[in-house]
C-alpha positions in Angstrom: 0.0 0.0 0.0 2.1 3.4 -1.1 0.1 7.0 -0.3 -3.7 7.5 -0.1 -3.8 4.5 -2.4 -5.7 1.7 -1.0 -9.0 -1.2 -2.3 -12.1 0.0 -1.3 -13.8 -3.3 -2.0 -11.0 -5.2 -0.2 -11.2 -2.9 2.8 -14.6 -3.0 3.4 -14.3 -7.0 2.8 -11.7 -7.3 5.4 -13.5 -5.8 7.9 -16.8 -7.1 7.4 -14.9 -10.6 7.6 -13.4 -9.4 10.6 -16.4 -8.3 12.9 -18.7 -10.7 11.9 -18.5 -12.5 15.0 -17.5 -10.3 17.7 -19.8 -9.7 20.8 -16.9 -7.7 22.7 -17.3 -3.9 22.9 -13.3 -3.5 23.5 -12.4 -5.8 20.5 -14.9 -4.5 18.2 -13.6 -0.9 18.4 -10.1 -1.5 18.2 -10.8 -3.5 15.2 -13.4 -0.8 13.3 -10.9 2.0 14.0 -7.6 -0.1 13.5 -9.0 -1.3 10.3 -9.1 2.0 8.8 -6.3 3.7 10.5 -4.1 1.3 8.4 -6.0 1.0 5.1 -6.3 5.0 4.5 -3.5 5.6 6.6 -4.9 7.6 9.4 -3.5 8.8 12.2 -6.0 8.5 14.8 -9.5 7.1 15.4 -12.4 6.8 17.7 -15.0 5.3 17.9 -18.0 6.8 20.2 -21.2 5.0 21.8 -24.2 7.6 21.4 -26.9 7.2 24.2 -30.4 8.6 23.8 -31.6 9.9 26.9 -34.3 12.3 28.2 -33.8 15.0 30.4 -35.9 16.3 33.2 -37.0 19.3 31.2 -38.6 17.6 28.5 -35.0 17.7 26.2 -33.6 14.6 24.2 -30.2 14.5 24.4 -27.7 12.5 22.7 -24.4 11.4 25.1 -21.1 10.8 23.1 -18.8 8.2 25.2 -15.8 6.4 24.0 -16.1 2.5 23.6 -12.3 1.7 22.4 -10.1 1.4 25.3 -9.7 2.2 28.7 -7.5 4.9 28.6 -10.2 6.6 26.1 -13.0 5.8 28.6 -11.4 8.3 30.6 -12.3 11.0 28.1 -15.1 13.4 29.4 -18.5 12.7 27.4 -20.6 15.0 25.5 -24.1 15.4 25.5 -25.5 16.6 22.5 -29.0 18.7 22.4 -31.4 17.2 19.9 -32.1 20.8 18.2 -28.8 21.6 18.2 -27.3 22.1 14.9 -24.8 19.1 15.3 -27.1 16.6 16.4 -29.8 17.8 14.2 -27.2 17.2 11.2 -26.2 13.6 12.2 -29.7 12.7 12.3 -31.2 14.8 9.2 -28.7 13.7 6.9 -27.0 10.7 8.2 -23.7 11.4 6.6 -20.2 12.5 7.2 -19.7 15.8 8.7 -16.3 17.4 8.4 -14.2 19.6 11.0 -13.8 22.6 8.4 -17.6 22.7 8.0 -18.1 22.2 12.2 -15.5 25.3 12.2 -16.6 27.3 9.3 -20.0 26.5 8.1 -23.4 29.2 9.4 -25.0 26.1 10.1 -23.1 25.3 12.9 -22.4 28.9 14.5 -25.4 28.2 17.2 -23.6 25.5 18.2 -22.8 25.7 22.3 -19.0 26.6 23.0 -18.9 23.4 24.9 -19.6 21.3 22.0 -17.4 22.9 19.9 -14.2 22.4 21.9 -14.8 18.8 22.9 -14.8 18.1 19.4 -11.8 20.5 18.4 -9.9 18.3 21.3 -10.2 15.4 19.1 -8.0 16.9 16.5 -10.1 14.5 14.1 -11.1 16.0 10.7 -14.4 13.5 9.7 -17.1 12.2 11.7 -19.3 9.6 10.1 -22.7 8.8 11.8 -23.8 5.0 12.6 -27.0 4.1 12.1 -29.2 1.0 12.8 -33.1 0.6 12.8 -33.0 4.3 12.2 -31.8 5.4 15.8 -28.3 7.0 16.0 -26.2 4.2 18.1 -22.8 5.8 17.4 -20.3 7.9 15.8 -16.8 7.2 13.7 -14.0 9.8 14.4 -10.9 9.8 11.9 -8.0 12.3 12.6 -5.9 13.6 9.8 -4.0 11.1 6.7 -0.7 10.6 7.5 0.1 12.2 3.8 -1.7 15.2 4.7 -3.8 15.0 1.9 -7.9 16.0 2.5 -10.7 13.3 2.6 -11.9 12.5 -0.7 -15.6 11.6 -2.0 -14.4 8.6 -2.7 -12.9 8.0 1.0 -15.9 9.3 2.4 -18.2 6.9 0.6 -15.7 3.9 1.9 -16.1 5.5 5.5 -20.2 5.2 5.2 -20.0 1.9 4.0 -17.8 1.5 6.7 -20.4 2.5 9.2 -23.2 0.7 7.5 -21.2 -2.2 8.2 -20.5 -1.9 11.7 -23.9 -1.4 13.0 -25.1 -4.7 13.5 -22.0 -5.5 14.9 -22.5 -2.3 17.3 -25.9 -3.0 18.1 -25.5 -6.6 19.0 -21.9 -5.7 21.1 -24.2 -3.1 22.8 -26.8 -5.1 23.5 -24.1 -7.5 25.6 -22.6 -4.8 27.3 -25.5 -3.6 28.3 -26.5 -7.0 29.4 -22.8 -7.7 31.4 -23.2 -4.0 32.8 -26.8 -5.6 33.9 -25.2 -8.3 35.6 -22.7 -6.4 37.3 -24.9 -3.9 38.7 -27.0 -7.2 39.7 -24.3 -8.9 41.6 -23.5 -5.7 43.3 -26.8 -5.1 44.5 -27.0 -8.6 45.8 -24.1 -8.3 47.8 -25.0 -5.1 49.1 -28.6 -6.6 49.7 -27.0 -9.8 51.6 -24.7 -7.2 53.3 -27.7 -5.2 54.3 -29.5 -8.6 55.2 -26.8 -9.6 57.5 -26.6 -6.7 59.4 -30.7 -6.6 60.5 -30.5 -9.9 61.3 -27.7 -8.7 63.9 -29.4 -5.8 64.8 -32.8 -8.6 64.8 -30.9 -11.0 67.3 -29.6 -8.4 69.5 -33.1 -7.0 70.0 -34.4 -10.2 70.6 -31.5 -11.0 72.9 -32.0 -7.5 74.9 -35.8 -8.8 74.9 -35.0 -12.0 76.6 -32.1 -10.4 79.1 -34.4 -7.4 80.2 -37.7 -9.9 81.1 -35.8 -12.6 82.4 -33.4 -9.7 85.1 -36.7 -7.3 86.1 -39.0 -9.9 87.1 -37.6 -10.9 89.9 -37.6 -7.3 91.4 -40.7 -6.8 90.0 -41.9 -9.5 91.7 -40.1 -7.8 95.0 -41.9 -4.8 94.6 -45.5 -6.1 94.0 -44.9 -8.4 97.3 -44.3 -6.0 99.6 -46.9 -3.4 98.0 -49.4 -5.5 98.6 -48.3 -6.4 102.0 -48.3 -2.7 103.3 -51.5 -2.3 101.1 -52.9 -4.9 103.9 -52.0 -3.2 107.1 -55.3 -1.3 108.3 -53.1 1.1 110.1 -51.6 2.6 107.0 -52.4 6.5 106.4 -55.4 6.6 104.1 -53.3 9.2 101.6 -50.4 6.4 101.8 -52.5 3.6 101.1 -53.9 5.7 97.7 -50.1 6.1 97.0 -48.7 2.7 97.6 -51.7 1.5 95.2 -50.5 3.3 92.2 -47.0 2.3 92.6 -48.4 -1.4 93.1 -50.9 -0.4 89.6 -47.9 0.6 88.1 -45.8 -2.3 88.9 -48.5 -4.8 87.4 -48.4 -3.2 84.4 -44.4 -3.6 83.9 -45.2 -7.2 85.2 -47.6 -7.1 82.3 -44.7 -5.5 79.5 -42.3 -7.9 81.0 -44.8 -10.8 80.2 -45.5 -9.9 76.9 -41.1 -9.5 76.5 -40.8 -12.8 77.7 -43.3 -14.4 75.3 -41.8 -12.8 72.7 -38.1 -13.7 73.5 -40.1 -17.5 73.6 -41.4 -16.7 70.0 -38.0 -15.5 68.7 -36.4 -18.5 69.8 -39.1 -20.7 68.6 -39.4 -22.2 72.0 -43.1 -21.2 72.6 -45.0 -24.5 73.1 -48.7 -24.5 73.6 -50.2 -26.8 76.4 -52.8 -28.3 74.2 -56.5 -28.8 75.8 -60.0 -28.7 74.6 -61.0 -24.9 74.6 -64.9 -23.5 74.5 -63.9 -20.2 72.4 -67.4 -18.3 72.9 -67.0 -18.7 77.1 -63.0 -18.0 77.1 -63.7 -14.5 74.9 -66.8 -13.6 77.1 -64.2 -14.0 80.3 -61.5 -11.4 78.5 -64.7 -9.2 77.5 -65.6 -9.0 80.6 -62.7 -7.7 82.4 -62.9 -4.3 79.8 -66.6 -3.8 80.9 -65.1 -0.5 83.3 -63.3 0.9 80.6 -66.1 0.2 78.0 -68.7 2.1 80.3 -65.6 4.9 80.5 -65.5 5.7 76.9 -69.0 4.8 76.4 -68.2 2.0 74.4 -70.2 -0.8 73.0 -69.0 -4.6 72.7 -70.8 -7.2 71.1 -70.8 -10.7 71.1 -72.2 -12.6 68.1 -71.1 -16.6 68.5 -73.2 -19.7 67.2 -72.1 -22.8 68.8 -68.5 -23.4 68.0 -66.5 -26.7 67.9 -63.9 -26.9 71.1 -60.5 -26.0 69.9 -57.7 -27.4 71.1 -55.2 -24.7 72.0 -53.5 -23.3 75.0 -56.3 -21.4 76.7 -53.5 -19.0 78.2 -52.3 -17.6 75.3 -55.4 -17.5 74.0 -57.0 -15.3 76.6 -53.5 -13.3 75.8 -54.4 -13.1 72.3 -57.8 -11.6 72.8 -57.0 -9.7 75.6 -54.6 -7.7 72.8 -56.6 -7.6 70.3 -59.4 -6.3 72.4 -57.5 -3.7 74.1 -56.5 -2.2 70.2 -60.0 -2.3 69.6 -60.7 -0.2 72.5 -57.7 2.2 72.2 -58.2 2.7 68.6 -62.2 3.3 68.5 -63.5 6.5 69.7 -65.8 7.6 72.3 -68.8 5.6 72.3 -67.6 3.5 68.9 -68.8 -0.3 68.5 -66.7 -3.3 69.0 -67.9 -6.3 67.8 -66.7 -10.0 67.9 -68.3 -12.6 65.5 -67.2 -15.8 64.3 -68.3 -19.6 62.5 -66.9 -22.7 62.0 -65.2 -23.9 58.7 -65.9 -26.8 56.7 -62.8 -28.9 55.7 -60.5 -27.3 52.7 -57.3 -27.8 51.6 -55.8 -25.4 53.7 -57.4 -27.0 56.7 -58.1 -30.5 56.3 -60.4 -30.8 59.8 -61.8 -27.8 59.2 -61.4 -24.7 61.5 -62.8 -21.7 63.5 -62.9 -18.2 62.2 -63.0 -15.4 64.4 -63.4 -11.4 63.3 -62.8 -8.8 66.0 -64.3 -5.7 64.2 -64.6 -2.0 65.4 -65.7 1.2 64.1 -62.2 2.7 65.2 -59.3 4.9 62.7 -58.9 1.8 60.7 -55.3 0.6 59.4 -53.3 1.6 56.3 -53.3 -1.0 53.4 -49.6 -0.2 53.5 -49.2 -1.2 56.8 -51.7 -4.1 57.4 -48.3 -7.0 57.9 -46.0 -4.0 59.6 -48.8 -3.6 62.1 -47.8 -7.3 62.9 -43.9 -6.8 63.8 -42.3 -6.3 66.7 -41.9 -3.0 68.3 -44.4 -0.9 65.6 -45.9 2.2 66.5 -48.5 4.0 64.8 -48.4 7.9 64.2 -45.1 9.9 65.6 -43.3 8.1 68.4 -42.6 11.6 69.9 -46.3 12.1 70.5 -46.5 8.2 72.3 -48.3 8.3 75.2 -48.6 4.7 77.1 -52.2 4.0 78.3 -54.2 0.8 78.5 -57.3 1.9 77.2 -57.4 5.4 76.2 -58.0 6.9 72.9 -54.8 6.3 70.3 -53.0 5.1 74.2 -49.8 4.1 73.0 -48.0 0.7 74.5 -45.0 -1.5 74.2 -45.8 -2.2 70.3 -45.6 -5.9 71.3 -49.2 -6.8 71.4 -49.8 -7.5 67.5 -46.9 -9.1 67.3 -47.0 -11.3 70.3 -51.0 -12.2 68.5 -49.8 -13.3 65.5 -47.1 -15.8 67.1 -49.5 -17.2 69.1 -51.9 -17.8 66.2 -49.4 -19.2 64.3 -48.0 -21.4 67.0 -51.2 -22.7 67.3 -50.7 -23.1 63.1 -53.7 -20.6 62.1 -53.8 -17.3 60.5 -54.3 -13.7 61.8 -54.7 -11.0 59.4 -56.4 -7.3 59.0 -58.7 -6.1 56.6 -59.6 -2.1 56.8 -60.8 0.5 53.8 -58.2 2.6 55.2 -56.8 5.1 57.8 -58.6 7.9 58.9 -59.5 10.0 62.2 -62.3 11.9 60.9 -64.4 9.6 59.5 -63.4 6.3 60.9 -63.7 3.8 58.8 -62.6 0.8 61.5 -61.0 -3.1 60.8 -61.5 -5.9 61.2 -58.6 -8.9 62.6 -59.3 -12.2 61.0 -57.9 -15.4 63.2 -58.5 -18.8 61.9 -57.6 -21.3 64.4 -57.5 -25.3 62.9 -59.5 -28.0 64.7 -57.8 -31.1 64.8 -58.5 -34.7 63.7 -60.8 -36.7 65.6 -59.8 -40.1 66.8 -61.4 -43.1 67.8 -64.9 -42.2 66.5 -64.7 -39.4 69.1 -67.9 -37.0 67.9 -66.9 -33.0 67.5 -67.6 -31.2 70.8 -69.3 -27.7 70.5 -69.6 -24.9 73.1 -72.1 -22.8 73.8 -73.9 -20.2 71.8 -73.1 -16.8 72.7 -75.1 -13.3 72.1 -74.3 -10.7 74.3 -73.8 -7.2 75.0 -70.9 -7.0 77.5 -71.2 -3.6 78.7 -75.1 -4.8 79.8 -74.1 -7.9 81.6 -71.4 -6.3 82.9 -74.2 -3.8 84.4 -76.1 -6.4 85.3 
């Protein structure tokens, strides 16, 4: 090869032989600048990846990055405004545009200052356009001829044909890198995720381990306290105003004995070593005895609470943790229903299904309260959740939006689903104007019957408990 002097046909051969193949981004520049570096004897090359991408404003903008090597990675990118008058000529006319028509050309006076000088950095003289399914996926950068001679029609027309045969290579190399990039980002994200994952389930166990410590070292000074509370409480020589005062700090101390309880059982659930005593249980009698002991604060907030059970089969469950169960989800029903709001507790038995092959009890504690967030309807359920701002938390048993330990959904749902049922919430919404209320599903699972033995019911139960409570 002597001069400018080189086989068009050959060339263009050559390289189409030469990319056919290639997948790789790095390889597939080097070879569709090298290529013509050496046939036309050019002294430099680029090849740039164009990204279309939309910009906050409304603009489309193309980005210029290199794709040959490393060291021209480095290069700062350039993003090109649609309207602008380089952008708009690559994509008009899909042809070569020349440095001396960039410098001197009208056409290309409105271009910004910015574009200008990234491509006067270059020191290239022809930039040829690549082109596939009609979208602009790149751009072909050739500096000067060694022989200093200018870029002929001829050369020009090799350099598009050039171009047209690099975009399906281009687009298909993209498309991988794009793909590997994918990947990378992927396995990054995992790590990061199993990295993030790791670290709340440390935070988790030390929680759960503070749980366990904390109930296990203040109940026996707890325990201390409400002894000898109750023992001056006793003495009928104590000073009326002293008695009044030694019952709130013995008040008091019952309800850390309760917290502590409730810390304990969930340390139990954490550790999976919650075991319910198993014994026939009459559902409808064990609810009306929890309903019962709320009949005060009922008549307090002028509360209703209804009770709406046909005769139910006899669970077997742990009675304990049932009454436990209830007892919570009763005490949210009252704390989260306003002043002379409607609580009322329903249920029925269920047939056999797949999901329960004995069949089951379903039982719906409803209330006209400030319902729950469909966003938050399994949070409600996790340890240590507390609605509204935590600043504003005020702990009360009973009254209105009374805040608490944030263990009492929590500690429900593990004792449902030790017993292997289901608790859940269903609620239009949250809202303290017009209260919309909820309503907590728990399916409990009878078991099989053995030995002929016949299903045992309990008794039917319609009541009013603030009445009977009156009563």
């Amino acid at each position: 090869m002597k001069g400018d002097q080189y086989d068009a046909s050959v060339t263009i051969h050559q390289y189409s032989e030469s990319i056919s193949n290639i997948l790789d981004m790095d390889r597939l520049a080097s070879i569709a600048v090298g290529i013509m570096l050496e046939a036309m004897q050019i002294e430099r090359g680029f090849l740039f990846l164009v990204d279309a991408e939309r910009q906050a404003d409304g603009r489309k903008t193309y980005k210029l990055r290199s794709a040959r090597s490393p060291e021209e990675r480095q290069m700062v990118a350039v993003e090109l405004d649609e309207s602008g008058p380089v952008a708009s000529h690559f994509i008009r006319e899909q042809k070569p545009l020349l440095q001396y028509d960039l410098d001197l050309l009208p056409a290309f006076r409105n271009s910004s200052s910015f574009e200008r000088d990234w491509f006067a950095q270059l020191h290239t003289e022809v930039y040829i356009p690549i082109f596939a399914k009609k979208q602009w996926i790149g751009l072909l950068a050739f500096g000067s001829k060694l022989s200093g001679n200018r870029y002929t029609r001829e050369d020009l027309s090799v350099l598009s044909a050039h171009a047209n045969q690099t975009a399906v290579a281009l687009e298909n190399a993209r498309l991988v890198d794009n793909l590997m990039r994918l990947n990378q980002e992927l396995r990054q994200a995992r790590r990061t995720l199993e990295k993030n994952n790791q670290e709340l389930q440390r935070i988790d166990q030390a929680k759960s381990d503070f749980i366990s410590i904390a109930s296990h070292e203040l109940r026996t000074p707890l325990t201390v306290i409400k002894g000898y509370t109750e023992m001056l409480m006793d003495d009928p020589k104590m000073d009326t105003n002293l008695k009044a005062m030694m019952r709130g700090i013995h008040d008091g101390t019952l309800r850390l004995h309760e917290v502590m309880d409730s810390m304990f059982d969930i340390a139990q659930l954490d550790a999976r070593s919650l075991k319910p005593h198993l014994q026939p249980v009459d559902l409808a009698h064990l609810i009306r005895e929890v309903c019962l002991e709320y009949s005060k604060p009922l008549m307090q907030r002028e509360q209703s609470l209804s009770i709406d059970l046909p005769s139910l089969p006899l669970v077997k469950a742990d009675a304990h943790l049932l009454k436990k169960l209830f007892h919570h989800l009763i005490r949210n029903a009252v704390k989260f229903t306003p002043d002379k709001g409607r609580i009322y507790i329903s249920g029925h038995h269920i047939p056999a299904i797949i999901n329960l092959p004995n069949g089951g009890v379903e039982v719906v504690v409803s209330d006209t309260g400030v319902g729950v967030d469909p966003n938050l309807r399994e949070i409600i359920f996790t340890k240590f959740y507390q609605p509204g701002e935590l600043g504003k938390h005020s702990t009360s048993k009973t009254r209105f939006k009374g805040g608490g330990a944030g263990l009492g959904l929590a500690l429900s749902k593990g004792i449902v689903e030790a017993h292997g049922g289901r608790i859940w919430v269903e609620s239009p919404g949250y809202d303290e104007v017009h209260f919309p209320g909820d309503q907590f599903h728990i399916i409990l699972p009878l078991t099989k019957l053995e030995n002929n033995e016949s299903q045992r019911t309990g008794e039917e139960l319609r009541v009013e408990v603030t009445r009977v409570a009156a009563g």
